[in-house]
N, C-alpha and C positions, 0 to 999 in steps of 0.2 A: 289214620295219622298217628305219627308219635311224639309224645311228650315228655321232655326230662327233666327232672330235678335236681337240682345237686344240695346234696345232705353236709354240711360242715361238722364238726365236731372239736375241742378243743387241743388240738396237741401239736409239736411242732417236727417231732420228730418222723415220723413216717408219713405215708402217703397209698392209702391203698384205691383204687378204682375196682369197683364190683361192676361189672356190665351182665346185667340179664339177659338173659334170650329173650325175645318176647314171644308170645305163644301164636304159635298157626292160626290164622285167621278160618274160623270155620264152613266148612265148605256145603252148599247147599248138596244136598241128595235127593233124587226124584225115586219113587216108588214103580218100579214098574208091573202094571199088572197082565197078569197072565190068565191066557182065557181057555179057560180048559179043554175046550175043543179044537180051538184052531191053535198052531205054532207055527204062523206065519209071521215074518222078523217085518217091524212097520222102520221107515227110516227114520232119524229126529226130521224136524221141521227146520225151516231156515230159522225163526229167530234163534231155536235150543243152540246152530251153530254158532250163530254170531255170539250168544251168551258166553259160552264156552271161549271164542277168541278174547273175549274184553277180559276173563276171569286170567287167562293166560297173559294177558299186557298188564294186570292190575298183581299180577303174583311177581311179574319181571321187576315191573316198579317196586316193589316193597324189598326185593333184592338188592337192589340198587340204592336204592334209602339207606340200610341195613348196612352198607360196605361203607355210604359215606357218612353214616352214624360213628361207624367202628373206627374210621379216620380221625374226625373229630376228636373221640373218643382219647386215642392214644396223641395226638397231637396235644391236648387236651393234660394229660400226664407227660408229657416231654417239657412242656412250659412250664407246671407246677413244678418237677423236678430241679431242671436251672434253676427256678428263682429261688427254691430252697438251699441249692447249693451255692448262689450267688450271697446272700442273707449269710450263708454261713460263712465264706468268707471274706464277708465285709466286716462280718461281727469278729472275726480272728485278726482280722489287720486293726481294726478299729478298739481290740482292746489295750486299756494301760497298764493292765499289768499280765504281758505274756509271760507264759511259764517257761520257752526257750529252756528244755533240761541239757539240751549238747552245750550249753553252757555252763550248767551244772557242770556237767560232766567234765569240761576243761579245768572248772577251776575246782573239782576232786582230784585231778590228777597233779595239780600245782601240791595241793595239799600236802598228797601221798608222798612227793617228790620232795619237800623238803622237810617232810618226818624220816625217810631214810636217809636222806644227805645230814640229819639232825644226830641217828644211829653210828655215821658213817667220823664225825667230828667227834664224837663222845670217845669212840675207840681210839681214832688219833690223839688225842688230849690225854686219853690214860696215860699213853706209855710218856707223858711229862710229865704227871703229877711228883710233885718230890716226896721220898719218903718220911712217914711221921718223925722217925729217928733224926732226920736229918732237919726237915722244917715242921715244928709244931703249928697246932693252929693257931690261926692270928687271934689276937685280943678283940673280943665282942662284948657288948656292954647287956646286952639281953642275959650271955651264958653265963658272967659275973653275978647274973644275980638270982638265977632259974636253975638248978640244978636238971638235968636230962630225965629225960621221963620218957623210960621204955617201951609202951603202947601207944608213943603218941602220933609217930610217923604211919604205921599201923591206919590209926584214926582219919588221920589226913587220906590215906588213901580211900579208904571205904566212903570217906565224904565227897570225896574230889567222882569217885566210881558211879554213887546214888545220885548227886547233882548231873552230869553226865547221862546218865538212865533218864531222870526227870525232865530233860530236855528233848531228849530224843520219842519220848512219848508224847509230849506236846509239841513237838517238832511233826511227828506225821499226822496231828490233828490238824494243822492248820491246812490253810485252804490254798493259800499260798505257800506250798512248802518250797518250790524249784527256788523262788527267789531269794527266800529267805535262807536256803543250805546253801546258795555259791555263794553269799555274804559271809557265811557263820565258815566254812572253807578257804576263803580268799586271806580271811582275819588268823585263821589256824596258821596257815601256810607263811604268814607276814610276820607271827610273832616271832615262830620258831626259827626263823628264817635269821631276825636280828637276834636270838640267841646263840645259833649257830655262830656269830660274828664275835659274841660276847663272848663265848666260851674259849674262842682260840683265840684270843690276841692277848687275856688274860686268864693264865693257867692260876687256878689257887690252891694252896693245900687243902686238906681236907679239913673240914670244921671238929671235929672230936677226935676223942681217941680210939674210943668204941668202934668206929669204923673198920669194915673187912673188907680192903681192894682184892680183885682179883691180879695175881701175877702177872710181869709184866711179857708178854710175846715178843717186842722188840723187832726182828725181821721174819716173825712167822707171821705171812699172809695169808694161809689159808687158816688158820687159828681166829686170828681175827675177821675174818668172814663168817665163822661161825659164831663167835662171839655179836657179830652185829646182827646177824639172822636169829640169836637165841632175847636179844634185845628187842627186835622189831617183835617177833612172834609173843612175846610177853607184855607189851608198850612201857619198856622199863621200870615194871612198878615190883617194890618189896614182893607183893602177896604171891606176885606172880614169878618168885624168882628168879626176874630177866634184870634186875640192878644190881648187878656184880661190878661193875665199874664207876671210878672216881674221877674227879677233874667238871663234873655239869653243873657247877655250882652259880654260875654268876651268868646268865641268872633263870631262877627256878622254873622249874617246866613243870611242875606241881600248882604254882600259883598261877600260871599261865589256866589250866585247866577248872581251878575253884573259882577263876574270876569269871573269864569269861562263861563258863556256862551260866553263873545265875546271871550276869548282861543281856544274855541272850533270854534266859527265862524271865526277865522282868521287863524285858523290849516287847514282847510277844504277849505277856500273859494281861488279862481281863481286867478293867481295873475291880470290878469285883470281888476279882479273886485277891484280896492284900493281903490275906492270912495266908496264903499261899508264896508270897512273895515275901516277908516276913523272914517264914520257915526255911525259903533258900536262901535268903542273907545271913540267916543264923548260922544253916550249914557251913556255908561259904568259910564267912570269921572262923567258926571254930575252927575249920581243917587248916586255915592260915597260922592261928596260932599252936597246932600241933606241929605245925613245922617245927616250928621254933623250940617247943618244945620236946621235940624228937633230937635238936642241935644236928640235921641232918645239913641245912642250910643256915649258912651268917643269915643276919638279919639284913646286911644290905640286899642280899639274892632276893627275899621276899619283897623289900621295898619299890628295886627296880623295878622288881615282874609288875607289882600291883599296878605303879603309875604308867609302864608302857602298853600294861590291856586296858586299863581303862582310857587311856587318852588315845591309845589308835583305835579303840571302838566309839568316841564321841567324834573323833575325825571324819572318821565313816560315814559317820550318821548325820554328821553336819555337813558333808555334800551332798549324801542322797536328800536330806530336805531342799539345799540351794538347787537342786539339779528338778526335782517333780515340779517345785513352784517357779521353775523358770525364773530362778535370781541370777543373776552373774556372783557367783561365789568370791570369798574373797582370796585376792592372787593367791595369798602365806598358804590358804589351805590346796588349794591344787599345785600349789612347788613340792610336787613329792617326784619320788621316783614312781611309785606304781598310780601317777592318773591318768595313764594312758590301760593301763589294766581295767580301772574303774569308770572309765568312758567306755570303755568295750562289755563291762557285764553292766552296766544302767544305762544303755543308750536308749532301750524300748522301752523303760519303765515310766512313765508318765503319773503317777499318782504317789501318797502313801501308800504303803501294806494296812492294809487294814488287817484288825485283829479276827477275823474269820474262822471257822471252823467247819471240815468237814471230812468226810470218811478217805478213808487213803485209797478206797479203790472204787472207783465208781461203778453202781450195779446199774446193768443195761434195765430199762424198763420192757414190758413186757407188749403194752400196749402203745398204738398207734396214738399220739395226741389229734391229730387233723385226718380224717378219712372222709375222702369222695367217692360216694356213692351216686351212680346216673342209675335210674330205672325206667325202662322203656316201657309205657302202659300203651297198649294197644283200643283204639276205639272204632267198633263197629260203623 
Protein backbone atom coordinates (compact mmCIF):
# COMPACT_ATOMS: atom_id res chain seq x y z
CA UNK A 1 0.00 0.00 0.00
CA UNK A 2 0.95 3.66 -0.42
CA UNK A 3 0.85 6.42 2.01
CA UNK A 4 1.28 10.26 1.50
CA UNK A 5 1.87 13.17 3.19
CA UNK A 6 1.91 16.48 2.41
CA UNK A 7 4.74 18.67 3.98
CA UNK A 8 3.68 22.69 4.02
CA UNK A 9 6.13 24.97 4.55
CA UNK A 10 5.76 28.87 4.95
CA UNK A 11 5.68 30.87 1.70
CA UNK A 12 3.32 32.21 -0.85
CA UNK A 13 5.25 32.57 -3.56
CA UNK A 14 5.91 29.35 -5.41
CA UNK A 15 4.77 25.91 -5.33
CA UNK A 16 7.01 23.04 -5.75
CA UNK A 17 5.65 19.20 -5.74
CA UNK A 18 8.52 16.64 -5.34
CA UNK A 19 7.04 13.08 -6.19
CA UNK A 20 9.35 10.17 -5.39
CA UNK A 21 9.60 7.01 -7.04
CA UNK A 22 8.85 4.53 -4.61
CA UNK A 23 11.15 1.66 -4.59
CA UNK A 24 10.51 -1.99 -6.26
CA UNK A 25 8.91 -4.00 -4.19
CA UNK A 26 11.35 -6.83 -3.47
CA UNK A 27 11.03 -9.88 -5.19
CA UNK A 28 11.33 -13.34 -3.66
CA UNK A 29 14.29 -15.58 -5.27
CA UNK A 30 14.50 -19.42 -4.82
CA UNK A 31 17.78 -21.14 -4.85
CA UNK A 32 18.15 -23.78 -7.01
CA UNK A 33 20.14 -26.58 -6.31
CA UNK A 34 22.05 -28.60 -8.48
CA UNK A 35 22.95 -32.11 -8.14
CA UNK A 36 26.17 -32.97 -9.29
CA UNK A 37 25.39 -36.04 -11.01
CA UNK A 38 22.30 -35.79 -12.43
CA UNK A 39 21.27 -32.56 -14.91
CA UNK A 40 17.96 -33.60 -15.43
CA UNK A 41 15.62 -29.97 -15.73
CA UNK A 42 12.63 -30.88 -12.91
CA UNK A 43 9.46 -28.77 -14.01
CA UNK A 44 7.99 -25.98 -11.14
CA UNK A 45 5.12 -27.41 -9.33
CA UNK A 46 1.59 -26.11 -9.87
CA UNK A 47 1.53 -23.82 -6.79
CA UNK A 48 5.32 -22.11 -7.99
CA UNK A 49 2.88 -21.23 -11.09
CA UNK A 50 0.09 -20.01 -9.72
CA UNK A 51 2.59 -17.82 -7.27
CA UNK A 52 4.20 -16.46 -10.20
CA UNK A 53 0.55 -15.44 -11.75
CA UNK A 54 -0.67 -13.52 -8.54
CA UNK A 55 3.01 -11.79 -8.28
CA UNK A 56 2.25 -10.75 -11.93
CA UNK A 57 -1.46 -9.17 -11.18
CA UNK A 58 -0.12 -7.70 -7.80
CA UNK A 59 2.99 -5.87 -9.91
CA UNK A 60 -0.02 -4.84 -12.67
CA UNK A 61 -1.94 -3.33 -9.62
CA UNK A 62 0.91 -1.30 -8.27
CA UNK A 63 1.11 0.06 -11.79
CA UNK A 64 -1.95 1.07 -12.07
CA UNK A 65 -1.94 2.66 -8.36
CA UNK A 66 1.18 4.57 -9.53
CA UNK A 67 -0.49 6.20 -12.93
CA UNK A 68 -3.54 7.06 -10.58
CA UNK A 69 -1.19 8.40 -7.89
CA UNK A 70 0.58 10.51 -10.60
CA UNK A 71 -2.94 11.88 -11.68
CA UNK A 72 -3.74 12.94 -8.44
CA UNK A 73 -0.59 14.14 -8.07
CA UNK A 74 -0.56 16.74 -10.99
CA UNK A 75 -4.39 17.47 -10.52
CA UNK A 76 -3.30 18.01 -7.27
CA UNK A 77 -0.68 21.17 -8.45
CA UNK A 78 -3.28 22.51 -11.16
CA UNK A 79 -5.81 23.33 -8.17
CA UNK A 80 -2.97 24.76 -6.01
CA UNK A 81 -1.85 26.65 -8.91
CA UNK A 82 -5.43 28.53 -9.73
CA UNK A 83 -6.00 29.25 -6.50
CA UNK A 84 -2.70 30.92 -6.03
CA UNK A 85 -3.21 32.82 -9.14
CA UNK A 86 -6.98 33.41 -8.21
CA UNK A 87 -5.56 35.10 -4.41
CA UNK A 88 -3.40 36.90 -6.53
CA UNK A 89 -5.77 38.50 -8.43
CA UNK A 90 -8.24 39.15 -6.00
CA UNK A 91 -5.65 40.71 -3.94
CA UNK A 92 -4.70 43.22 -7.31
CA UNK A 93 -8.34 44.25 -7.69
CA UNK A 94 -8.90 44.34 -3.95
CA UNK A 95 -6.05 46.66 -3.42
CA UNK A 96 -6.67 50.72 -2.55
CA UNK A 97 -3.93 51.93 -3.46
CA UNK A 98 -3.10 50.46 -7.21
CA UNK A 99 0.13 51.62 -8.68
CA UNK A 100 -1.52 52.01 -12.34
CA UNK A 101 1.95 53.61 -13.81
CA UNK A 102 0.31 54.00 -17.58
CA UNK A 103 -1.11 56.61 -15.68
CA UNK A 104 1.88 57.88 -14.56
CA UNK A 105 2.91 57.86 -17.60
CA UNK A 106 -0.15 60.14 -19.10
CA UNK A 107 0.22 62.39 -16.79
CA UNK A 108 4.41 62.77 -17.49
CA UNK A 109 3.49 63.29 -20.72
CA UNK A 110 0.93 66.35 -19.78
CA UNK A 111 3.92 67.43 -17.86
CA UNK A 112 6.36 67.34 -20.67
CA UNK A 113 3.81 68.96 -22.93
CA UNK A 114 3.28 71.90 -21.16
CA UNK A 115 7.13 72.67 -20.07
CA UNK A 116 7.79 72.86 -23.96
CA UNK A 117 4.63 74.71 -24.83
CA UNK A 118 6.12 76.84 -21.53
CA UNK A 119 9.67 77.14 -23.89
CA UNK A 120 7.68 77.75 -26.84
CA UNK A 121 5.55 81.22 -25.10
CA UNK A 122 8.84 82.45 -23.49
CA UNK A 123 10.36 82.79 -27.00
CA UNK A 124 7.18 84.35 -28.42
CA UNK A 125 6.91 86.99 -25.53
CA UNK A 126 10.73 87.85 -26.11
CA UNK A 127 10.43 89.34 -29.17
CA UNK A 128 7.60 92.00 -27.17
CA UNK A 129 9.52 92.66 -24.46
CA UNK A 130 10.23 96.56 -24.93
CA UNK A 131 13.59 97.80 -24.74
CA UNK A 132 15.30 99.19 -21.44
CA UNK A 133 15.96 102.42 -23.34
CA UNK A 134 12.55 102.72 -24.16
CA UNK A 135 10.63 101.20 -21.00
CA UNK A 136 12.57 101.28 -17.70
CA UNK A 137 11.78 99.06 -14.99
CA UNK A 138 8.61 99.62 -13.18
CA UNK A 139 8.81 101.00 -9.64
CA UNK A 140 9.27 98.18 -6.87
CA UNK A 141 9.10 98.81 -3.22
CA UNK A 142 11.51 95.69 -2.26
CA UNK A 143 14.35 97.25 -5.10
CA UNK A 144 13.83 100.75 -3.27
CA UNK A 145 15.26 99.55 -0.51
CA UNK A 146 17.63 96.42 -1.26
CA UNK A 147 20.22 97.13 -3.39
CA UNK A 148 21.10 93.91 -6.05
CA UNK A 149 23.19 91.29 -4.96
CA UNK A 150 25.08 89.54 -7.47
CA UNK A 151 25.35 85.94 -6.26
CA UNK A 152 22.03 85.76 -5.32
CA UNK A 153 20.10 84.53 -8.33
CA UNK A 154 23.20 82.13 -8.55
CA UNK A 155 21.87 80.92 -4.82
CA UNK A 156 18.39 80.51 -5.74
CA UNK A 157 19.28 78.28 -8.28
CA UNK A 158 21.61 75.77 -6.51
CA UNK A 159 18.66 75.82 -3.89
CA UNK A 160 15.65 75.46 -6.10
CA UNK A 161 18.38 72.27 -7.90
CA UNK A 162 19.24 70.53 -4.19
CA UNK A 163 15.44 70.85 -3.02
CA UNK A 164 14.62 69.09 -6.33
CA UNK A 165 17.51 66.30 -5.70
CA UNK A 166 16.00 65.90 -2.07
CA UNK A 167 12.78 65.10 -3.34
CA UNK A 168 13.58 62.95 -6.02
CA UNK A 169 15.57 60.67 -3.49
CA UNK A 170 12.67 60.29 -1.19
CA UNK A 171 10.50 60.23 -3.96
CA UNK A 172 11.96 56.74 -5.08
CA UNK A 173 12.04 55.61 -1.52
CA UNK A 174 8.66 55.60 -1.11
CA UNK A 175 6.53 52.76 -1.52
CA UNK A 176 4.03 54.34 -3.17
CA UNK A 177 5.83 56.24 -5.68
CA UNK A 178 3.29 55.74 -9.12
CA UNK A 179 0.87 57.63 -7.21
CA UNK A 180 2.47 60.06 -5.68
CA UNK A 181 4.68 61.17 -9.10
CA UNK A 182 1.22 61.58 -11.39
CA UNK A 183 0.07 64.03 -8.45
CA UNK A 184 3.62 65.74 -8.17
CA UNK A 185 3.21 65.88 -12.47
CA UNK A 186 -0.32 66.69 -12.85
CA UNK A 187 0.50 69.84 -10.26
CA UNK A 188 3.90 70.58 -12.52
CA UNK A 189 2.09 70.57 -15.67
CA UNK A 190 -1.24 72.92 -13.99
CA UNK A 191 1.18 75.42 -12.68
CA UNK A 192 3.14 76.05 -15.77
CA UNK A 193 0.37 75.79 -17.66
CA UNK A 194 -1.49 79.20 -15.75
CA UNK A 195 1.85 80.69 -16.17
CA UNK A 196 2.11 80.18 -19.57
CA UNK A 197 -1.41 82.37 -19.62
CA UNK A 198 0.27 84.89 -17.24
CA UNK A 199 3.04 85.51 -19.24
CA UNK A 200 1.41 86.35 -22.63
CA UNK A 201 -1.52 88.38 -21.87
CA UNK A 202 0.90 90.43 -19.81
CA UNK A 203 4.40 91.32 -21.32
CA UNK A 204 6.60 93.27 -18.65
CA UNK A 205 9.69 95.09 -18.94
CA UNK A 206 12.54 93.78 -17.53
CA UNK A 207 12.92 94.29 -13.71
CA UNK A 208 16.86 95.84 -13.81
CA UNK A 209 19.08 97.15 -15.75
CA UNK A 210 21.80 94.61 -15.36
CA UNK A 211 19.84 92.48 -17.39
CA UNK A 212 21.38 90.90 -20.93
CA UNK A 213 18.33 89.95 -23.42
CA UNK A 214 19.22 88.06 -26.11
CA UNK A 215 18.58 89.78 -29.61
CA UNK A 216 15.53 89.97 -31.00
CA UNK A 217 14.93 87.18 -34.22
CA UNK A 218 11.61 88.77 -35.31
CA UNK A 219 10.72 86.43 -38.52
CA UNK A 220 13.70 83.97 -38.04
CA UNK A 221 11.90 80.57 -37.24
CA UNK A 222 14.31 78.40 -37.47
CA UNK A 223 16.60 80.71 -34.92
CA UNK A 224 13.97 80.52 -32.53
CA UNK A 225 13.54 76.73 -32.64
CA UNK A 226 16.85 76.68 -31.69
CA UNK A 227 16.58 79.08 -29.21
CA UNK A 228 13.66 76.92 -27.56
CA UNK A 229 15.65 73.60 -27.85
CA UNK A 230 18.81 75.34 -26.23
CA UNK A 231 16.13 76.32 -23.45
CA UNK A 232 14.42 73.02 -23.01
CA UNK A 233 17.83 71.12 -23.03
CA UNK A 234 19.28 73.52 -20.16
CA UNK A 235 15.59 73.94 -18.11
CA UNK A 236 16.20 77.69 -18.47
CA UNK A 237 18.24 78.11 -15.63
CA UNK A 238 21.41 80.80 -15.28
CA UNK A 239 24.07 77.86 -14.31
CA UNK A 240 23.17 76.23 -17.17
CA UNK A 241 23.34 78.90 -19.64
CA UNK A 242 19.83 78.23 -21.41
CA UNK A 243 18.19 81.99 -19.74
CA UNK A 244 19.08 84.17 -22.51
CA UNK A 245 15.70 85.33 -22.95
CA UNK A 246 13.23 88.13 -21.25
CA UNK A 247 9.50 88.65 -20.85
CA UNK A 248 8.82 85.14 -18.02
CA UNK A 249 8.48 87.44 -15.41
CA UNK A 250 4.85 87.37 -14.08
CA UNK A 251 4.92 84.91 -12.85
CA UNK A 252 8.17 83.12 -11.46
CA UNK A 253 8.91 79.61 -12.61
CA UNK A 254 11.80 79.72 -9.97
CA UNK A 255 9.25 79.89 -7.15
CA UNK A 256 7.00 77.52 -8.73
CA UNK A 257 10.00 74.96 -8.24
CA UNK A 258 11.34 76.13 -4.39
CA UNK A 259 7.76 75.75 -3.28
CA UNK A 260 6.48 72.95 -4.49
CA UNK A 261 9.28 70.70 -3.90
CA UNK A 262 9.61 71.22 -0.26
CA UNK A 263 5.12 70.66 -0.30
CA UNK A 264 5.94 67.58 -1.77
CA UNK A 265 8.91 66.83 0.74
CA UNK A 266 6.85 67.86 3.84
CA UNK A 267 3.56 65.95 2.37
CA UNK A 268 5.65 62.72 2.31
CA UNK A 269 8.35 62.93 4.78
CA UNK A 270 8.15 61.11 8.47
CA UNK A 271 6.85 63.07 11.18
CA UNK A 272 10.00 62.03 12.79
CA UNK A 273 12.01 63.40 10.54
CA UNK A 274 11.08 67.56 11.47
CA UNK A 275 14.68 68.57 11.39
CA UNK A 276 14.63 67.43 8.07
CA UNK A 277 11.54 69.42 7.16
CA UNK A 278 12.95 72.42 8.85
CA UNK A 279 16.12 72.30 6.70
CA UNK A 280 13.93 72.36 3.45
CA UNK A 281 11.77 75.18 4.60
CA UNK A 282 14.95 76.96 5.34
CA UNK A 283 16.27 76.12 1.89
CA UNK A 284 13.02 76.98 0.32
CA UNK A 285 12.78 80.91 2.04
CA UNK A 286 16.17 81.45 1.38
CA UNK A 287 16.16 80.76 -2.56
CA UNK A 288 12.81 82.88 -2.43
CA UNK A 289 14.41 85.74 -1.06
CA UNK A 290 17.55 85.49 -3.34
CA UNK A 291 15.09 86.19 -6.01
CA UNK A 292 14.48 89.22 -4.95
CA UNK A 293 17.66 89.82 -4.26
CA UNK A 294 19.09 88.92 -7.46
CA UNK A 295 16.14 91.74 -8.79
CA UNK A 296 15.81 89.10 -11.29
CA UNK A 297 11.97 89.04 -10.55
CA UNK A 298 9.37 92.07 -9.15
CA UNK A 299 8.31 90.92 -6.13
CA UNK A 300 4.73 90.61 -7.28
CA UNK A 301 6.20 87.55 -9.75
CA UNK A 302 7.27 85.94 -6.43
CA UNK A 303 4.10 86.64 -4.51
CA UNK A 304 1.85 85.31 -7.30
CA UNK A 305 4.02 82.04 -7.72
CA UNK A 306 3.97 81.44 -3.93
CA UNK A 307 0.12 81.73 -3.32
CA UNK A 308 -0.82 79.88 -6.69
CA UNK A 309 1.56 76.61 -5.63
CA UNK A 310 0.45 76.54 -2.50
CA UNK A 311 -3.23 76.86 -2.80
CA UNK A 312 -3.49 74.53 -5.94
CA UNK A 313 -1.44 72.01 -3.98
CA UNK A 314 -4.03 72.37 -0.72
CA UNK A 315 -6.88 72.00 -3.50
CA UNK A 316 -5.38 68.91 -4.47
CA UNK A 317 -5.21 67.54 -1.41
CA UNK A 318 -8.43 68.65 -0.20
CA UNK A 319 -10.12 66.39 -2.78
CA UNK A 320 -8.06 63.53 -2.62
CA UNK A 321 -9.01 63.50 1.23
CA UNK A 322 -13.01 64.12 0.21
CA UNK A 323 -12.59 61.46 -2.51
CA UNK A 324 -10.72 58.23 -0.04
CA UNK A 325 -13.20 59.09 2.92
CA UNK A 326 -16.08 58.95 0.52
CA UNK A 327 -17.33 62.67 1.38
CA UNK A 328 -19.19 64.39 -1.28
CA UNK A 329 -16.75 67.20 -1.61
CA UNK A 330 -17.62 70.60 -1.63
CA UNK A 331 -19.21 71.95 -5.17
CA UNK A 332 -16.48 75.36 -5.13
CA UNK A 333 -13.78 72.78 -4.98
CA UNK A 334 -14.71 70.39 -8.00
CA UNK A 335 -15.81 73.71 -10.27
CA UNK A 336 -12.44 73.50 -11.94
CA UNK A 337 -11.54 72.90 -15.14
CA UNK A 338 -9.20 69.82 -14.63
CA UNK A 339 -11.77 67.51 -12.25
CA UNK A 340 -12.58 65.68 -14.79
CA UNK A 341 -8.59 65.05 -15.10
CA UNK A 342 -8.56 64.37 -11.32
CA UNK A 343 -11.39 61.75 -11.35
CA UNK A 344 -9.48 59.93 -14.05
CA UNK A 345 -5.93 59.60 -11.96
CA UNK A 346 -7.91 58.88 -8.26
CA UNK A 347 -10.75 56.98 -9.37
CA UNK A 348 -8.86 53.40 -7.93
CA UNK A 349 -7.26 55.12 -5.07
CA UNK A 350 -9.44 54.17 -2.18
CA UNK A 351 -7.33 55.14 0.88
CA UNK A 352 -4.52 57.82 2.18
CA UNK A 353 -0.93 57.34 0.91
CA UNK A 354 0.55 56.30 3.69
CA UNK A 355 3.96 57.42 4.34
CA UNK A 356 5.84 54.00 3.46
CA UNK A 357 9.10 53.00 2.38
CA UNK A 358 10.72 50.84 0.39
CA UNK A 359 13.37 49.75 -2.22
CA UNK A 360 12.82 50.98 -5.76
CA UNK A 361 13.33 47.57 -7.24
CA UNK A 362 12.04 44.68 -5.93
CA UNK A 363 14.61 41.65 -5.41
CA UNK A 364 12.96 38.45 -6.54
CA UNK A 365 13.45 35.97 -3.38
CA UNK A 366 15.27 33.03 -4.05
CA UNK A 367 13.17 30.54 -2.13
CA UNK A 368 9.84 29.02 -2.35
CA UNK A 369 7.57 30.27 0.65
CA UNK A 370 4.87 27.05 0.39
CA UNK A 371 6.32 23.84 -0.89
CA UNK A 372 4.37 20.40 -1.37
CA UNK A 373 6.13 17.65 -0.89
CA UNK A 374 4.04 13.97 -1.46
CA UNK A 375 6.25 11.03 -0.51
CA UNK A 376 5.24 7.58 -1.40
CA UNK A 377 6.54 5.04 1.36
CA UNK A 378 6.05 1.60 0.29
CA UNK A 379 4.82 -1.23 3.03
CA UNK A 380 5.65 -4.74 2.58
Amino acid sequence: MAASELIQEDDDSCIQVISTDPPSPPQSTKAVRHNPTHHTSVAPPPEDILDGDSKGKRQRRTITDLLKENQLINSLCNKIRQHCDYNKITKESDDPLPKEWWKTGVSFIYAAAILVFNAVVIAVIHERVPDKSVSPPLPDKFFDYIDRVPWAFKATEICGLSLCALWMIQWLGLKHRAIVARRCFFLIGTLYLYRCITMYVTTLPVPGKHMVCAPKLYNDTMGKMWRILRMISGGGLNVTGSHILCGDYLYSGHTIMLTLSYLFIKEYCPPKMWWYRWLCFCVSIFGLICILLGHEHYSIDVVVAYFITTWTFKWYYAMVEAHVHSQDPNKYLTMTWWNPIFKFMERNVKASVPIEFALPVSIPSTSCRRRYSIVDRWEK
